[in-house]
C-alpha positions in Angstrom: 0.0 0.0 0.0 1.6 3.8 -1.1 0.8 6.8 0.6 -0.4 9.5 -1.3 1.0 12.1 1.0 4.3 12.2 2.8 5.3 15.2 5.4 8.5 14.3 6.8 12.0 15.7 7.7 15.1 15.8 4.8 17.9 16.0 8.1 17.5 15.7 12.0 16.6 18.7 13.9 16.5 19.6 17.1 13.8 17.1 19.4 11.7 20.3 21.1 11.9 22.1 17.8 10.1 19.5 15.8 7.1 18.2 18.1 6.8 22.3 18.3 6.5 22.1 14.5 4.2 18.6 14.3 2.1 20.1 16.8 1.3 23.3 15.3 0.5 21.0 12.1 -2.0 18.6 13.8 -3.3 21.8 15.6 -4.0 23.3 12.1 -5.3 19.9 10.7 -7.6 19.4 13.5 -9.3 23.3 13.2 -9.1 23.0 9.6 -8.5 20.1 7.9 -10.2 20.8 4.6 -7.2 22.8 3.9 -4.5 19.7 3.9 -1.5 18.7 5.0 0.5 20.4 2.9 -1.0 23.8 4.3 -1.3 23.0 7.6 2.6 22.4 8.1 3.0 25.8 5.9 1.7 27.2 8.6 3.2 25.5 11.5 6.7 26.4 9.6 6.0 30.0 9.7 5.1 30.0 12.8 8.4 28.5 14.2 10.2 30.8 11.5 8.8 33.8 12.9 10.2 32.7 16.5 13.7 31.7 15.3 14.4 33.5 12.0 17.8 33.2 12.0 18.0 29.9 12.8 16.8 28.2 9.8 18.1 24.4 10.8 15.5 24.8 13.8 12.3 25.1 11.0 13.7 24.3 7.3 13.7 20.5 7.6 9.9 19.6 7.2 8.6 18.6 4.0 5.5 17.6 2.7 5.1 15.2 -0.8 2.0 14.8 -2.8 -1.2 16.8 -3.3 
């Protein structure tokens, strides 16, 4: 069985960083979902952006693949 969708990370990041980012994204999800995936972590990667903008490595890693 495939997996239309895929939201993952391309290199390891720090631990408090990234449930900071996959919560934001199942936040997002769950208040709304029609949206997608795809925007939802958009949206939690801007967030954590806008806290750490010059620290890229702390909200650049997330992906998301498919529709």
């Amino acid at each position: 069985m495939s997996h239309p969708r895929l939201t993952q990370r391309v290199w390891p990041i720090d631990d408090e960083a990234s449930v900071a980012i996959v919560r934001d994204t199942y936040s997002v999800l769950r208040d709304q979902g029609a949206q997608g995936a795809a925007a939802a972590l958009h949206h939690a990667t801007r967030r954590a952006r806008s806290l750490h903008p010059t620290q890229p490595s702390l909200w650049a890693a997330h992906i998301h693949i498919g529709p």
